[in-house]
TISE-280273 format. One record per atom (N, C-alpha, C): atom name; x, y, z. Coordinates in pm, whole numbers. Atoms other than C-alpha are relative to their C-alpha. Last residue first. Example, Ala and Ser with C-alpha at 12.3 -4.5 7.8 and 13.67 -1.06 7.14 Angstrom:
<pts>
atom u v w
N -82 -119 -6
CA 1367 -106 714
C -77 109 73
N 89 -119 0
CA 1230 -450 780
C 90 120 0
</pts>
This chain:
<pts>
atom u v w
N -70 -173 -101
CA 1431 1289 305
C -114 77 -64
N -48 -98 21
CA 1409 903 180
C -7 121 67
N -69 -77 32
CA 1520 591 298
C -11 130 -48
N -59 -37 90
CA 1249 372 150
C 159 57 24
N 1 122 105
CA 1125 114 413
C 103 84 -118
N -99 87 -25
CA 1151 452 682
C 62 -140 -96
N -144 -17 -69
CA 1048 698 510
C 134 -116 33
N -129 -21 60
CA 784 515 339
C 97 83 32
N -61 116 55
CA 648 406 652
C 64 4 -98
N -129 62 -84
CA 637 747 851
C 64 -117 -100
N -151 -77 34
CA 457 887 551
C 89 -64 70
N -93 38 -7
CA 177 628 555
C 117 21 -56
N 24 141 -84
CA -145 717 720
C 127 -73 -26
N 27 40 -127
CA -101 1045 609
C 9 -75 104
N -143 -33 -7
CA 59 1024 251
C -47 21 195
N -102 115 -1
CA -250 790 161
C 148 66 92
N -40 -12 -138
CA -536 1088 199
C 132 -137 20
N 20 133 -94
CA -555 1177 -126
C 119 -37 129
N 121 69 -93
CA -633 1490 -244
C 1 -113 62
N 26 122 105
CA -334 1549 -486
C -135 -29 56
N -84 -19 116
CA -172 1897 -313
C -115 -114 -102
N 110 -159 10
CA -429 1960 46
C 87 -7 -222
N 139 4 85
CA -348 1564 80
C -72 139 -98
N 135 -21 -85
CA 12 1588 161
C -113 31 -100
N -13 -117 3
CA 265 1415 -85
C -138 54 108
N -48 -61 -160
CA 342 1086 -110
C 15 132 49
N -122 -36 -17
CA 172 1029 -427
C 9 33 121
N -4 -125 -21
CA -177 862 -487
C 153 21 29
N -133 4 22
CA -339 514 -545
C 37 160 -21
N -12 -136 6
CA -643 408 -402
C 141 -26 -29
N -142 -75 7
CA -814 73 -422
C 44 109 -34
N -65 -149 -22
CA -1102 -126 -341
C 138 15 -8
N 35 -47 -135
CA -1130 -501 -451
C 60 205 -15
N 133 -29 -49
CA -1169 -618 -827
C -17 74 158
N -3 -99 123
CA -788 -608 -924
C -149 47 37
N -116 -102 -10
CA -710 -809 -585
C -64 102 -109
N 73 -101 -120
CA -1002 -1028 -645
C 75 81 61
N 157 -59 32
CA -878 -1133 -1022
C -56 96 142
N -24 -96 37
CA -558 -1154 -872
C -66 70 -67
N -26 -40 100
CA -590 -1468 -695
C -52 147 -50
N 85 -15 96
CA -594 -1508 -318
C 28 34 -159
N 90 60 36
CA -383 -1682 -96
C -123 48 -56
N 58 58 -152
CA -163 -1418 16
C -108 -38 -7
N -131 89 -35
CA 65 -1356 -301
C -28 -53 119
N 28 171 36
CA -208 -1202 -487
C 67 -106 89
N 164 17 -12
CA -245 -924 -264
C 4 -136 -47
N -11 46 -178
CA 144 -866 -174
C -110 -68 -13
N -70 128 -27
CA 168 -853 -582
C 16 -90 153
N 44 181 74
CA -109 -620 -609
C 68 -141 13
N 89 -47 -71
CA 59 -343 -374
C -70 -163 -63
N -13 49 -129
CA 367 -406 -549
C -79 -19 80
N -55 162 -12
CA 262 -358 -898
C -18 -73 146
N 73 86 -27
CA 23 -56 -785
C 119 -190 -13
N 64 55 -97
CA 332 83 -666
C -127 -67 -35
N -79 80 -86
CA 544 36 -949
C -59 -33 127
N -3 106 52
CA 315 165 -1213
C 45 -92 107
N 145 55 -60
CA 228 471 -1024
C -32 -165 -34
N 107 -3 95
CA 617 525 -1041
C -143 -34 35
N -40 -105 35
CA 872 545 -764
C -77 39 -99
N -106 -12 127
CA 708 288 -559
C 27 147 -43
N -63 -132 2
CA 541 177 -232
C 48 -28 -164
N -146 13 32
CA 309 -104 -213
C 43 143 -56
N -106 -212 33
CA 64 -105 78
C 87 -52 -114
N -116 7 95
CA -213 -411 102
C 83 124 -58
N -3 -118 85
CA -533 -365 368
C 178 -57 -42
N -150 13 -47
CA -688 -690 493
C 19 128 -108
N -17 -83 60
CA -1063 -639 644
C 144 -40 -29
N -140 53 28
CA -1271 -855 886
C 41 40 -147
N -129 -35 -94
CA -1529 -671 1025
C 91 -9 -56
N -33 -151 55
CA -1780 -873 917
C 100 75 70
N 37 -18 -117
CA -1767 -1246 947
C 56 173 -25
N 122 -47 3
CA -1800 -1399 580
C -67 121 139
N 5 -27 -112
CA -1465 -1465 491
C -141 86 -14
N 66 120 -64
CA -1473 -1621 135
C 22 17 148
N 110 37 33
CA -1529 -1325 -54
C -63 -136 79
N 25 138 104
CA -1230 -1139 120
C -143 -86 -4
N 36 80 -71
CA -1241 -800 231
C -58 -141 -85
N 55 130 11
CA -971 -656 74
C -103 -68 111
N 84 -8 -139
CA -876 -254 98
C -54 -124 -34
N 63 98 71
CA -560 -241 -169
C -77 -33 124
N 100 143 -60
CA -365 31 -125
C -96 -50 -57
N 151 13 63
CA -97 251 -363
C -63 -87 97
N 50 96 -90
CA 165 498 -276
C -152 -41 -26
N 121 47 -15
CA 359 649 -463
C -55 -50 68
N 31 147 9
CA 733 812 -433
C -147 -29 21
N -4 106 98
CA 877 1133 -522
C -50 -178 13
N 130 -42 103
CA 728 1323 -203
C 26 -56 -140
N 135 136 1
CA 971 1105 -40
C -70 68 -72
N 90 -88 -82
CA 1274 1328 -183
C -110 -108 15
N 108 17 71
CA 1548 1022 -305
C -113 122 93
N -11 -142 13
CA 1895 1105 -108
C -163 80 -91
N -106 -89 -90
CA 1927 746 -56
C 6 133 -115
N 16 -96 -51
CA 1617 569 -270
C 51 89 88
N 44 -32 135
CA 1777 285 -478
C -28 147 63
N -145 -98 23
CA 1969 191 -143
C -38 -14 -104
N -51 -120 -82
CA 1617 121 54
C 134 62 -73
N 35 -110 -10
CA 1458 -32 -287
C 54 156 98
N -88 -88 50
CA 1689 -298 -295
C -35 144 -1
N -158 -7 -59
CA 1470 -562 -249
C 76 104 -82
N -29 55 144
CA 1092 -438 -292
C 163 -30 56
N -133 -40 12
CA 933 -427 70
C 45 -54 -134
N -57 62 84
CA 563 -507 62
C 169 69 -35
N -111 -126 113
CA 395 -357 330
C 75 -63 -73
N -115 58 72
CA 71 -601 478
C 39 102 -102
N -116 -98 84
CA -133 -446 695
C 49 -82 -21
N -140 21 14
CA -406 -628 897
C 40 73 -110
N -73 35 87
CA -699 -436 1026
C 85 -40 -47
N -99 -96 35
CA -838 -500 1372
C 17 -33 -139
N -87 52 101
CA -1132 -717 1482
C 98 122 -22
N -62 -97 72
CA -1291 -644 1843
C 107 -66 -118
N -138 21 47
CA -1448 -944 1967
C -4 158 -100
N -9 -94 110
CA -1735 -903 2225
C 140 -10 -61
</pts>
């Protein structure tokens, strides 16, 4: 029996940690990208894409740019599931993103 796991890929922007010193996290986005690719056929197999930003613009950028940037084009990036929401708890925006990954922008970003 093979147990598959999800991979994560977080897309660090350069510079972002000393853009965001003193930055509140609830100012920052967060967008995923749930891929199961067209040419993997064995079920299970899932890659999820984080990109953080200060705008909604910025994180899908980033989020998309990890996607394309790991052998697939950007057509099936733009076509695959995706959520995009603020770092803020769910009971405020509804989405569940600031959950699964407050610790990470903390830490990648720097902020408080």
């Amino acid at each position: 029996m093979t147990i598959r796991v999800p991979m994560i890929a977080l897309l660090l922007v350069h510079g972002a940690h000393s853009m965001a010193l003193g930055a509140e996290c609830s100012s920052y986005y967060i967008s995923e990208i749930t891929l199961v690719s067209p040419i993997d056929t064995a079920a299970g197999r899932v890659q999820v894409f984080v990109g953080f930003g200060s705008s909604t613009e910025e994180a899908e950028k980033n989020a998309l740019g990890s996607c394309s940037h790991i052998q697939l084009d950007l057509q099936t990036c733009l076509d695959s599931d995706r959520i995009l929401g603020r770092n803020t708890p769910p009971d405020k925006d509804g989405s569940p993103l600031h959950l699964k990954y407050m610790k990470a922008v903390k830490r990648i970003t720097a902020c408080e």
